[in-house]
DRENKEVEX-459117 format. One record per residue (C-alpha): x, y, z; residue number from 1. Coordinates in steps of 0.001 Angstrom, whole numbers, always signed. Example, Ala and Ser with C-alpha at 12.3 -4.5 7.8 and 13.67 -1.06 7.14 Angstrom:
! DRENKEVEX-459117
<X = +12300	Y = -4500	Z = +7800	n = 1>
<X = +13670	Y = -1060	Z = +7140	n = 2>
! end
This chain:
! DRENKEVEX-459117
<X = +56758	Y = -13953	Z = -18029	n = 1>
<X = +56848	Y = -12008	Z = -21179	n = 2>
<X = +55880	Y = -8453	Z = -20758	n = 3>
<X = +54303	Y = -7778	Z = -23400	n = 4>
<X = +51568	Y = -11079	Z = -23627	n = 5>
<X = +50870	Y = -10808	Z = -19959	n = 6>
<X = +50927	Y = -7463	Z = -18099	n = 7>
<X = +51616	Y = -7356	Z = -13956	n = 8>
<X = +48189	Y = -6110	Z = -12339	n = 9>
<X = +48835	Y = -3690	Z = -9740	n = 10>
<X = +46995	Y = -2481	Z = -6585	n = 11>
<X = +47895	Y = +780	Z = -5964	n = 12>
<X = +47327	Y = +2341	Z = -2412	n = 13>
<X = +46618	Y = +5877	Z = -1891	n = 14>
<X = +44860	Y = +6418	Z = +835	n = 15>
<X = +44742	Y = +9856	Z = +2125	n = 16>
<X = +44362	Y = +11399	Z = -1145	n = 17>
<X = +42171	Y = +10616	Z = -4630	n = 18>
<X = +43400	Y = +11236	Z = -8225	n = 19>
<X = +39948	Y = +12021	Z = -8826	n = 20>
<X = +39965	Y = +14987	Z = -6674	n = 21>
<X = +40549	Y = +18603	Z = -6762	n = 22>
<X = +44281	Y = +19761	Z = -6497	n = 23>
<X = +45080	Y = +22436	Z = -4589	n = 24>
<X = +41738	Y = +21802	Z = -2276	n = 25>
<X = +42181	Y = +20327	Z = +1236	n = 26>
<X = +45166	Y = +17225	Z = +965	n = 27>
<X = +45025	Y = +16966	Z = -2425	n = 28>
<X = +47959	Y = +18317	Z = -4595	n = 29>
<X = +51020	Y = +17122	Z = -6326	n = 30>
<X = +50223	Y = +13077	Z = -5077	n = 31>
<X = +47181	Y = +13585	Z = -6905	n = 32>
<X = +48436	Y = +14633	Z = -10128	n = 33>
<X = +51065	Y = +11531	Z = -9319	n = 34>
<X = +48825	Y = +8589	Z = -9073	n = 35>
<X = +46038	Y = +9727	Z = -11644	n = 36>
<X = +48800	Y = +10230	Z = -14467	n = 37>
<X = +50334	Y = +7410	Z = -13737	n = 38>
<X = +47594	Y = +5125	Z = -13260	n = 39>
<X = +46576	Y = +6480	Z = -16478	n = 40>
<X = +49804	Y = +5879	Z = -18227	n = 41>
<X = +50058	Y = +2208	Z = -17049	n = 42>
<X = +46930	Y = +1277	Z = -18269	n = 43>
<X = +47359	Y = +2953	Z = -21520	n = 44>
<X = +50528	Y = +617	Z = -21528	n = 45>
<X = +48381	Y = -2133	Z = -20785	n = 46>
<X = +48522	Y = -2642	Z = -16829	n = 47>
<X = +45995	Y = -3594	Z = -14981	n = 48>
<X = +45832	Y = -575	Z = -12408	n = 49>
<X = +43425	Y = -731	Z = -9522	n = 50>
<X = +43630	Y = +2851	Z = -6924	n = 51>
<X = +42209	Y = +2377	Z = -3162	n = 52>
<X = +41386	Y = +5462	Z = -2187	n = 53>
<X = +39300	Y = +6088	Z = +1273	n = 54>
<X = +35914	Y = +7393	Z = +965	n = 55>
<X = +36552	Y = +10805	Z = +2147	n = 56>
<X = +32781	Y = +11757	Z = +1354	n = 57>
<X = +29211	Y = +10713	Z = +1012	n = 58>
<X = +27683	Y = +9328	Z = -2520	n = 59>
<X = +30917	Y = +8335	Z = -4291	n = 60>
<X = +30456	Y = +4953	Z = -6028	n = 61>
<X = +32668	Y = +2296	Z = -4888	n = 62>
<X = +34057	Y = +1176	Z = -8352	n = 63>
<X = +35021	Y = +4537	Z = -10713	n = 64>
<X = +36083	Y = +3248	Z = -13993	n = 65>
<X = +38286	Y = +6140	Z = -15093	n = 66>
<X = +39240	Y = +4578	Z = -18297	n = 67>
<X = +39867	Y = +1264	Z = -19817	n = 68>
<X = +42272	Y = -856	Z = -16912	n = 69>
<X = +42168	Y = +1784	Z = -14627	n = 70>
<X = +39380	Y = +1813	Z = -11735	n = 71>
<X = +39455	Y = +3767	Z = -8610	n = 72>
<X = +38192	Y = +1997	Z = -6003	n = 73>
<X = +36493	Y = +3992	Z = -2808	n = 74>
<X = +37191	Y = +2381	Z = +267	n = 75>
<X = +34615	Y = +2526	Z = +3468	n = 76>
<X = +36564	Y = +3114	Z = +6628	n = 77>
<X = +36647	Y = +6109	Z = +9132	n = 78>
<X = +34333	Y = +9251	Z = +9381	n = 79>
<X = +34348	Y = +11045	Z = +6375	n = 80>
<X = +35299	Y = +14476	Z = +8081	n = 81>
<X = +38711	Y = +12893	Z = +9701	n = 82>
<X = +41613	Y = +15237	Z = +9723	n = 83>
<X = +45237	Y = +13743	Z = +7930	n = 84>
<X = +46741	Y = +13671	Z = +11334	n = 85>
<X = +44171	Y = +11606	Z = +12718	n = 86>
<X = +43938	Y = +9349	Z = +9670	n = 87>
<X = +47163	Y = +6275	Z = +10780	n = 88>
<X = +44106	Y = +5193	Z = +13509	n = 89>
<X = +41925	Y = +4045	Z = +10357	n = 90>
<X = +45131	Y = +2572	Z = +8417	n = 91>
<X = +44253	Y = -1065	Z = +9760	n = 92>
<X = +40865	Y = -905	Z = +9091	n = 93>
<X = +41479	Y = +341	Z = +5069	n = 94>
<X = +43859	Y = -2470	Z = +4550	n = 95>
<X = +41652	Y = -5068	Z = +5849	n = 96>
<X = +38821	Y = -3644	Z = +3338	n = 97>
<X = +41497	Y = -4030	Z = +541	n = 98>
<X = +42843	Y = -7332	Z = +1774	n = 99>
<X = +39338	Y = -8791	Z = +1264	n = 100>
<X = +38801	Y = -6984	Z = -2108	n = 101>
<X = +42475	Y = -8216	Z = -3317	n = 102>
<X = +41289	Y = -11492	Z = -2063	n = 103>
<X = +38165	Y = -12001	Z = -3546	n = 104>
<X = +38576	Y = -10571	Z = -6890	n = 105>
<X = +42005	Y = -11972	Z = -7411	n = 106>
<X = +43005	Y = -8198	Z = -8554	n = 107>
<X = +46511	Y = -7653	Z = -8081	n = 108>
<X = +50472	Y = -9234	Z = -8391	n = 109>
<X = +51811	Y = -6111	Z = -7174	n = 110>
<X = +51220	Y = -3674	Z = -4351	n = 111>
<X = +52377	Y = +289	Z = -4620	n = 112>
<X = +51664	Y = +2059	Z = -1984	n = 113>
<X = +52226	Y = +5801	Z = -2660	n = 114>
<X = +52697	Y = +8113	Z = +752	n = 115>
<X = +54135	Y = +6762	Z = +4203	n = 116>
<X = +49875	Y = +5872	Z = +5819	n = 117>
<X = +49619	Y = +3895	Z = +2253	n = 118>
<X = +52863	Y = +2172	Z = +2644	n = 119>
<X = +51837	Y = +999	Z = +6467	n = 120>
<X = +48862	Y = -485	Z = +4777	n = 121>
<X = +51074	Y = -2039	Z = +2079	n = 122>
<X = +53459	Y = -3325	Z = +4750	n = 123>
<X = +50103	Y = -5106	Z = +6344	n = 124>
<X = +49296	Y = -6518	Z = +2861	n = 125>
<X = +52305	Y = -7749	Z = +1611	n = 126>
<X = +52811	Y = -10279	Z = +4577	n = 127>
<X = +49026	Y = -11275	Z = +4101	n = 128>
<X = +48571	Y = -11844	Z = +584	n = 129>
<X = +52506	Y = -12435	Z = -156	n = 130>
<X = +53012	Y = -10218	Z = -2640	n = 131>
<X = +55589	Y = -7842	Z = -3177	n = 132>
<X = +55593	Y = -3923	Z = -2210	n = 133>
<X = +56634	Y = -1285	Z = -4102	n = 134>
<X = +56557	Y = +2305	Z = -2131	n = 135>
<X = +56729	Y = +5771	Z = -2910	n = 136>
<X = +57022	Y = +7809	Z = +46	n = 137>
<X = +56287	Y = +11318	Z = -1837	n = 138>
<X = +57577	Y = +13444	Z = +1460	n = 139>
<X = +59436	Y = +11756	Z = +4170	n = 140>
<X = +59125	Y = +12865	Z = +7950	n = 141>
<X = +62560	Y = +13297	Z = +9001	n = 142>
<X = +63023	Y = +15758	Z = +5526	n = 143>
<X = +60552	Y = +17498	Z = +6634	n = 144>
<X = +61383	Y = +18097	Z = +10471	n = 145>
<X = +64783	Y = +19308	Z = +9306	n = 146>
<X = +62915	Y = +21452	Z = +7125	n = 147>
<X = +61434	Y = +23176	Z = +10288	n = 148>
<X = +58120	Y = +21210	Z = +10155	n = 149>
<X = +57105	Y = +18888	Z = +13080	n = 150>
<X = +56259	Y = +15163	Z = +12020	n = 151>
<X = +55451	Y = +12939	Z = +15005	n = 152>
<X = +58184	Y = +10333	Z = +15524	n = 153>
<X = +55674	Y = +7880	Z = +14955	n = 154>
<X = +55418	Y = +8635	Z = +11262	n = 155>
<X = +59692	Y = +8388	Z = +11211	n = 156>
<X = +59588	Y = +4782	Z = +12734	n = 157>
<X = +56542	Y = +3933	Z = +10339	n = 158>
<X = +58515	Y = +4674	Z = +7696	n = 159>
<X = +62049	Y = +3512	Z = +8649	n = 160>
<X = +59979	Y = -139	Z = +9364	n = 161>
<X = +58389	Y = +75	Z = +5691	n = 162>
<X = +61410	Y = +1282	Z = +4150	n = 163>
<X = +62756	Y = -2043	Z = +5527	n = 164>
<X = +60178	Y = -4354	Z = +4706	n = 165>
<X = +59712	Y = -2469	Z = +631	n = 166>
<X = +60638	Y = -5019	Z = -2192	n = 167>
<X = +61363	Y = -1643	Z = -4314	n = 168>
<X = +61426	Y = +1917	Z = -3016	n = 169>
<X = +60592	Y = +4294	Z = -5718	n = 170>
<X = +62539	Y = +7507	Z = -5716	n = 171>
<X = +61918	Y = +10654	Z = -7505	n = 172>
<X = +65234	Y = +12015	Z = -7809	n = 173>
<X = +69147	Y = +11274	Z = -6778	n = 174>
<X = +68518	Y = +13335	Z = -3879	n = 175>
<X = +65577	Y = +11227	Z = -2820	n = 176>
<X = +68000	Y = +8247	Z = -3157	n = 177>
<X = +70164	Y = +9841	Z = -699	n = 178>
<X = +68102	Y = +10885	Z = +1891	n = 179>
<X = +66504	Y = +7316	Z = +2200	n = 180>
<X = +69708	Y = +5579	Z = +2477	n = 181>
<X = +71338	Y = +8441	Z = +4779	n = 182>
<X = +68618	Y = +9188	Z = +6973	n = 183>
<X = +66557	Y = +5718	Z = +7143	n = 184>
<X = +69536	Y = +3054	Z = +6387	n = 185>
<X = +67757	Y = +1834	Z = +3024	n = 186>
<X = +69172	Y = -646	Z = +902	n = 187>
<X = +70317	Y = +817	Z = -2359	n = 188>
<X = +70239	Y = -1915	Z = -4226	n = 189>
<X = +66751	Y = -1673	Z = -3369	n = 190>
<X = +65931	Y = +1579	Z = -4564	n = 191>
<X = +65123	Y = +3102	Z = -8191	n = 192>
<X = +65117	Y = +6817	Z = -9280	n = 193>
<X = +62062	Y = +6857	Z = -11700	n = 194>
<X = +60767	Y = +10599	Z = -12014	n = 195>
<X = +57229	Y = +11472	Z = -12751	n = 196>
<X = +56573	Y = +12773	Z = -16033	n = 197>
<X = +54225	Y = +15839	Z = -17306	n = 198>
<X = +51743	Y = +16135	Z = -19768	n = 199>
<X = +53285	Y = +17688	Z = -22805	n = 200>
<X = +49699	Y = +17595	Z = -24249	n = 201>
<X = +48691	Y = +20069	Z = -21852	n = 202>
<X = +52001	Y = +21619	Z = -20263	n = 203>
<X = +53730	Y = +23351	Z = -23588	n = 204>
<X = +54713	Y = +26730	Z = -24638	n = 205>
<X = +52534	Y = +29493	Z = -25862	n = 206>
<X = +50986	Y = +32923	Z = -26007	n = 207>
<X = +51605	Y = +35023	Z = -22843	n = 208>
<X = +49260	Y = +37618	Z = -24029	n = 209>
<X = +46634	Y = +35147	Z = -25345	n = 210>
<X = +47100	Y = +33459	Z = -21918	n = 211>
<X = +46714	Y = +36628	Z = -20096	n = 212>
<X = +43431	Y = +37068	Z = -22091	n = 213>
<X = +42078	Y = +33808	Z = -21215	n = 214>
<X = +42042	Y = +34300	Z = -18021	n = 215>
<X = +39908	Y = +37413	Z = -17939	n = 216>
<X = +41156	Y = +38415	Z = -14497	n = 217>
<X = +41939	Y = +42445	Z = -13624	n = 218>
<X = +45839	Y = +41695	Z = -14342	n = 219>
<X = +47637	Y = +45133	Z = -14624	n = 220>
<X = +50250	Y = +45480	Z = -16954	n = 221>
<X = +53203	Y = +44746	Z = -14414	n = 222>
<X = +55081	Y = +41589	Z = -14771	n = 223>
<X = +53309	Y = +38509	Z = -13500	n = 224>
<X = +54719	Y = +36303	Z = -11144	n = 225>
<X = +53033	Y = +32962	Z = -10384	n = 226>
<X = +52413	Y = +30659	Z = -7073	n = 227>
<X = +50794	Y = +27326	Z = -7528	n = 228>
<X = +50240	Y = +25352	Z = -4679	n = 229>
<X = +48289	Y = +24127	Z = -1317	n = 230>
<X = +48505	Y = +26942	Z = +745	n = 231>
<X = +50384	Y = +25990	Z = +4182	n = 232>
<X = +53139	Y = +26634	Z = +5974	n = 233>
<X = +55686	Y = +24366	Z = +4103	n = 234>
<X = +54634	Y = +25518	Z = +914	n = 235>
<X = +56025	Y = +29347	Z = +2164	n = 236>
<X = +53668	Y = +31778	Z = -93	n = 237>
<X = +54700	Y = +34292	Z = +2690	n = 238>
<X = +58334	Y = +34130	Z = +1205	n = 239>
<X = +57148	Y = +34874	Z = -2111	n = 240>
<X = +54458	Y = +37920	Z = -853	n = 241>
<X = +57093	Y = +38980	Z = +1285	n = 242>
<X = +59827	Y = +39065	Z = -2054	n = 243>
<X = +57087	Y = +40785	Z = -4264	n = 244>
<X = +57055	Y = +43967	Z = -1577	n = 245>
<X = +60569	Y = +44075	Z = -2355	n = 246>
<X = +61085	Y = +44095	Z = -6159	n = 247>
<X = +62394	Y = +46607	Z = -7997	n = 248>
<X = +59202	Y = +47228	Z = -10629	n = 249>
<X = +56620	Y = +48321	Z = -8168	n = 250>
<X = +54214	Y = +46996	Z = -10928	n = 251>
<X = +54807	Y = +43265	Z = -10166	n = 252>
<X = +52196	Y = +40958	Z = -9736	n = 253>
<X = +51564	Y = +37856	Z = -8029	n = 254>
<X = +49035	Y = +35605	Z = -8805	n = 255>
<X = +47934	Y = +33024	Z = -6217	n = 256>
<X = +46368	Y = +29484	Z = -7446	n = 257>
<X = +45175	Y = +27144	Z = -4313	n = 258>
<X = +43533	Y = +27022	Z = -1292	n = 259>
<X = +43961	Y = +26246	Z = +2332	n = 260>
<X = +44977	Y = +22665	Z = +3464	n = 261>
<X = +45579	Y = +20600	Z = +6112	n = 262>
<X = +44876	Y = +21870	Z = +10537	n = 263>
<X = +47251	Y = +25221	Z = +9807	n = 264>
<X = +46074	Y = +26160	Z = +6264	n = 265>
<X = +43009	Y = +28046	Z = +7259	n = 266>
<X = +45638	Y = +29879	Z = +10364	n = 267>
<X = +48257	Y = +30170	Z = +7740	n = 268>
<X = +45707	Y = +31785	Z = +4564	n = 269>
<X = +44744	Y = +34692	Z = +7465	n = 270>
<X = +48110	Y = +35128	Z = +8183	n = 271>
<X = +49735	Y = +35804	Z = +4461	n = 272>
<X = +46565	Y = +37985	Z = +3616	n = 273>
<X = +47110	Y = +39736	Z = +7007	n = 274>
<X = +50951	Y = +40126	Z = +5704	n = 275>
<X = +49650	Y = +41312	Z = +2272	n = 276>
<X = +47911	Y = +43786	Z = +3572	n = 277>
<X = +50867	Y = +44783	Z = +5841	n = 278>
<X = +52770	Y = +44965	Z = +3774	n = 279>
<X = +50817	Y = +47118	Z = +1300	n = 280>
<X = +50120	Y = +44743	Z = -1776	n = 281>
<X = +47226	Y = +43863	Z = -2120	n = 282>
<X = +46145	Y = +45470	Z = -4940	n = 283>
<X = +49072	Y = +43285	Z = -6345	n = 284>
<X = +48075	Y = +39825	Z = -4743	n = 285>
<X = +45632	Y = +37984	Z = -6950	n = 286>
<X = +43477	Y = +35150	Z = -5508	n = 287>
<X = +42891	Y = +32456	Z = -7666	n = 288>
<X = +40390	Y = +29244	Z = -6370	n = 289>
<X = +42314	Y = +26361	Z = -6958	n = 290>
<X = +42115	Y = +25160	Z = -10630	n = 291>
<X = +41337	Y = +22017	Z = -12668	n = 292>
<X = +44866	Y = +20694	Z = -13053	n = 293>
<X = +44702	Y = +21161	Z = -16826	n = 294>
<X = +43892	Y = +24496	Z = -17168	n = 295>
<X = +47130	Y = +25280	Z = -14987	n = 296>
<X = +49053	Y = +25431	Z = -18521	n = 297>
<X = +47101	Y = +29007	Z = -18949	n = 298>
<X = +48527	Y = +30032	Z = -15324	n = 299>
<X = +52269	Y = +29284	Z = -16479	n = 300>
<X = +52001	Y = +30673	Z = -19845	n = 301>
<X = +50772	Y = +33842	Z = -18457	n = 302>
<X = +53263	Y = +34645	Z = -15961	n = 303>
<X = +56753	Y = +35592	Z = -16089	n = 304>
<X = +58068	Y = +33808	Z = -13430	n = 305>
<X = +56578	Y = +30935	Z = -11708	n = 306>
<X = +58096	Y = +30606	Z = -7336	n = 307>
<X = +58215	Y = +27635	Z = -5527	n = 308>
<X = +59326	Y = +28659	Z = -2443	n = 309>
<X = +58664	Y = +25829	Z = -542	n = 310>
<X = +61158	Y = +24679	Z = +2651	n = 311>
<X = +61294	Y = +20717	Z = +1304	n = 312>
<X = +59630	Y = +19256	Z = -1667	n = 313>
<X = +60478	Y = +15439	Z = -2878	n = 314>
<X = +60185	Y = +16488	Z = -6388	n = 315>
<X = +58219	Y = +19667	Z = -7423	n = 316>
<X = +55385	Y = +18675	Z = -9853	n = 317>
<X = +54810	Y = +22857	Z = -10190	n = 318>
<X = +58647	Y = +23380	Z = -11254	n = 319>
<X = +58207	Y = +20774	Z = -14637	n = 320>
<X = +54671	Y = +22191	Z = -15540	n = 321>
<X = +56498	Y = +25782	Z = -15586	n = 322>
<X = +59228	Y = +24775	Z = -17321	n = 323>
<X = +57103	Y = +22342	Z = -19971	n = 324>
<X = +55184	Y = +25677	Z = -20675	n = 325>
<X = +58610	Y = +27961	Z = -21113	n = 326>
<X = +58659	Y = +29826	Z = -17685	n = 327>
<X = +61338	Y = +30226	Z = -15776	n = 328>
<X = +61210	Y = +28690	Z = -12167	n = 329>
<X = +62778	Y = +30979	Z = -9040	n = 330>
<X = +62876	Y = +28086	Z = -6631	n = 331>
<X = +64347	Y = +26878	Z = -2696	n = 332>
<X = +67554	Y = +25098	Z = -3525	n = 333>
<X = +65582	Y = +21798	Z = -1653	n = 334>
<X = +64847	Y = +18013	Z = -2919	n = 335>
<X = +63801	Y = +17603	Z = -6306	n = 336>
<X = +63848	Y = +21254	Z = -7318	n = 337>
<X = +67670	Y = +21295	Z = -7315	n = 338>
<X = +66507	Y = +18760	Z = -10335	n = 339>
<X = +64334	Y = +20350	Z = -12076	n = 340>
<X = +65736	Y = +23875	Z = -12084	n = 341>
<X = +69347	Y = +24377	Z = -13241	n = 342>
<X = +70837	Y = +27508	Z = -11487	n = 343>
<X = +71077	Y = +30709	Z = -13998	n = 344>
<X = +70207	Y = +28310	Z = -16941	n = 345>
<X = +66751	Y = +27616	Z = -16447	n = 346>
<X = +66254	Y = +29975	Z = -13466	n = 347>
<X = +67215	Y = +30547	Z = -10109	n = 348>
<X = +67954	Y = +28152	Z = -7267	n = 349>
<X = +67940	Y = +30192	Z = -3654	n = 350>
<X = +69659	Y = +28242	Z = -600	n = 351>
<X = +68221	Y = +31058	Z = +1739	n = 352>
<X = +64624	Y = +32023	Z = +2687	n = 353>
<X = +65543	Y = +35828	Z = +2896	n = 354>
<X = +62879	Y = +38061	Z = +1219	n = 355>
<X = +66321	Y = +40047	Z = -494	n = 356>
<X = +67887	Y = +37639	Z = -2059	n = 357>
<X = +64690	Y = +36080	Z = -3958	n = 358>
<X = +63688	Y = +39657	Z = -4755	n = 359>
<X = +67601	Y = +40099	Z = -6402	n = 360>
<X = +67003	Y = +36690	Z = -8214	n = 361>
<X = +63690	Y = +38101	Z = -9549	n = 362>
<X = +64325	Y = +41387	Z = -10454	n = 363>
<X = +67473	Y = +39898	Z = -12567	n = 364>
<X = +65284	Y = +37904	Z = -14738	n = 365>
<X = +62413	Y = +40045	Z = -14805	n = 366>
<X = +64648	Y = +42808	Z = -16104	n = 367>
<X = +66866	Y = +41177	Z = -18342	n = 368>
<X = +64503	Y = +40227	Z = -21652	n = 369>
<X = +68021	Y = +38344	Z = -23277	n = 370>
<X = +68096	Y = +36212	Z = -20140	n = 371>
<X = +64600	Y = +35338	Z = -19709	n = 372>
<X = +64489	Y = +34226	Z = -23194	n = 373>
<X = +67473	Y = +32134	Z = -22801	n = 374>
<X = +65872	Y = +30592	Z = -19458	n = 375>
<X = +62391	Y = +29981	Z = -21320	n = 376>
<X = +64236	Y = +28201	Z = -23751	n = 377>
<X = +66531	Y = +26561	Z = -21424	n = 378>
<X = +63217	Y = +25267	Z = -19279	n = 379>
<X = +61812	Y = +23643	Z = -22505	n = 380>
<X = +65041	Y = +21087	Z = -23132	n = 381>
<X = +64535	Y = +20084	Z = -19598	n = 382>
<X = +61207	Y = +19349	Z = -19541	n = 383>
<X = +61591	Y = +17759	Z = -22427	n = 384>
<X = +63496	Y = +14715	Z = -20374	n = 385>
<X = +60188	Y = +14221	Z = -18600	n = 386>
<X = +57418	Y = +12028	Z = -19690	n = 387>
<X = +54364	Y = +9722	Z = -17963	n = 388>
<X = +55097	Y = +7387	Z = -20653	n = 389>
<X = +58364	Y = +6721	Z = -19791	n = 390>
<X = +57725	Y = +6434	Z = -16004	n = 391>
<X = +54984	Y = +3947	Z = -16270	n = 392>
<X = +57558	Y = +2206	Z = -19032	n = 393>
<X = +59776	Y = +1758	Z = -16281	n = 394>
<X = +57431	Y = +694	Z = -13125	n = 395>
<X = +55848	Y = -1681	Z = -15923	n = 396>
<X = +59113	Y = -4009	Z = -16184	n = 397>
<X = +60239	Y = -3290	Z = -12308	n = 398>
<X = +56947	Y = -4833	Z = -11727	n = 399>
<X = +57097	Y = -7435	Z = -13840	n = 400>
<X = +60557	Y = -8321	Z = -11854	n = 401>
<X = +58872	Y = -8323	Z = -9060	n = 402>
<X = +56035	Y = -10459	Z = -9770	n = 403>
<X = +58302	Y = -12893	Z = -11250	n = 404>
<X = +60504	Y = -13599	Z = -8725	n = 405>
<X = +58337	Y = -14297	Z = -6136	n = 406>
<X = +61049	Y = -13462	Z = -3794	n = 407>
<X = +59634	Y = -10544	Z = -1168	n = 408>
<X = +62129	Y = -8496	Z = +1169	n = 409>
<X = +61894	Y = -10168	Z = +4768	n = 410>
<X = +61497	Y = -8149	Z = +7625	n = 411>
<X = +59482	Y = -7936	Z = +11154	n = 412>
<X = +56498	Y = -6308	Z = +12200	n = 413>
<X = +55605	Y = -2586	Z = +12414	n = 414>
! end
């Protein structure tokens, strides 16, 4: 088949979360910035790209036609109010809905199921319409649990069984790669590191103080440090609230962008603004609703430091928009951050989750103009590696392959 006079049309399954919803609100975050940019990308490269997404409220149309070969798809199944955890009893019912839309529209050559509940689905797919499976798991269970977060064991065998079955895992960075061999006994020959990208469009350098200004918030004059994320326990915000108490400029700010998400992130907001109070900050802690994922850029441009302080994160979407925009990352030495942020080059990688030692990191680049400069500039070359272009470049002939061949992994039964 020749690329280029006959593109590979993909399904891609993503069923817990939309790329036409909010980030930082409820499930949606960093998976949602994933499939809409690179359902985007692929159909700017001429591919085909349908997203089945479950209807997660009332009124949505069924067919969204986001732009020209790229449709998201809404699909019926399960109350709209379900919970995540309670979403895997609906998983049967959303690929059966597919199934008959695959079927009857004659949509798809490839499936790419993106998160372990859309890869079960996939796995159902794949043996009913024969065609090959491409996964992206995003977070993986057993990661997480040594991470300190509990992930049923269900999940683990879910995914060890679709790991098994995938014609092509999809893996964000080496250490991905390494974790799905060593932990889940993938095939590596079976397996391709193909980052996500960022928008340079959007994420690139520029004012601080214009920034600043944009934003029209009460920031003091203190340096601003920046936390972008779904607020929950993985994400540890507390780390960074509790390493703001302890910097040396008692005019530091922190600047909070997101909102509460998933059973704990309502327990979990209460408990950090309980801490900030505590701990006598909150004059210092800025609440910020989360944001159109565009206007982010203005968030990184005006801070000095953006934290990720997250205990596991497969890649770390936040870390690249920082660094595309010039500011230097203080990040957990986990996952994909230990790719995206190069130790005292580009900022700061911390291998401990005491409140001291990111303080130390911070203070060091927050009082040391020469070095944050160097950093800034430092974050831009690596950034630059990173585009949505390139990504979709790559899934475009890996599913090509796939299609082609007509050859699908073998394996048993969930």
């Amino acid at each position: 088949m020749g690329l280029l006079s006959a593109m590979t049309s993909v399904a891609m399954l993503s069923l817990h979360t939309s790329p036409l919803a909010q980030p930082g609100e409820g499930d949606s975050g960093g998976m949602n910035v994933y499939v809409r940019e690179l359902a985007g990308a692929l159909a700017q490269a001429g591919v085909p790209t349908s997203v089945y997404v479950r209807a997660w409220t009332k009124g949505l149309p069924q067919r969204v036609t986001v732009e020209p070969l790229f449709e998201v798809i809404h699909v019926p199944c399960g109350a709209f109010d379900l919970e995540k955890e309670d979403l895997p009893g609906i998983v049967g019912e959303f690929a059966e809905w597919v199934g008959d839309d695959i079927a009857r529209n004659d949509t798809a050559e490839v499936l790419h199921a993106n998160y372990w509940l859309s890869a079960v689905a996939g796995h159902t797919l794949k043996h009913q319409l024969g065609l090959p499976l491409v996964s992206t798991f995003h977070t993986l269970g057993r990661v997480k649990a040594l991470g300190g977060d509990h992930e049923p064991v269900e999940r683990v065998e879910a995914e060890r069984g679709v790991i098994a079955c995938s014609d092509l895992l999809c893996a964000s960075t080496a250490v991905e790669s390494d974790q799905l061999v060593r932990l889940y006994g993938a095939d590596p020959a079976r397996i391709e590191i193909i980052p996500p990208g960022v928008d340079r469009a959007f994420f690139s350098p520029g004012s601080q103080a214009g920034a600043r200004r944009a934003l029209g918030r009460s920031l003091g004059a203190g340096p601003v440090l920046l936390f972008v994320g779904r607020i929950q326990p993985l994400k540890g915000l507390d780390l960074a609230v509790k390493a703001l108490a302890q910097l040396a400029d008692p005019t530091a700010q922190l600047v909070v962008v997101g909102g509460a998400s998933g059973v704990e992130g309502a327990s979990e907001l209460e408990r950090v603004q309980k801490l900030v109070a505590h701990l006598g900050v909150t004059d210092r802690v800025h609440w910020v609703d989360p944001q159109p994922h565009e206007l982010l850029s203005t968030f990184y441009r005006a801070a000095d430091v953006c934290l990720v302080p997250s205990r596991s994160e497969s890649f770390g979407l936040v870390a690249l928009e920082a660094a595309a925009c010039g500011t230097p990352v203080v990040a957990s030495a986990v996952g994909g951050l230990l790719s995206l942020v190069e130790n005292r080059r580009s900022g700061r990688l911390i291998g401990s989750r005491e409140p001291a030692d990111w303080a130390v990191a911070i203070d060091e680049i927050l009082g040391n103009p020469g070095l944050h400069a160097a950093m800034s500039q430092r974050s831009l070359g690596l950034a630059g590696g990173f585009g949505w272009s390139a990504t979709a470049g790559r899934l475009r002939r890996a599913y090509a392959d796939l299609a082609a061949s007509r050859q699908l992994t073998a394996c048993g039964a969930l």
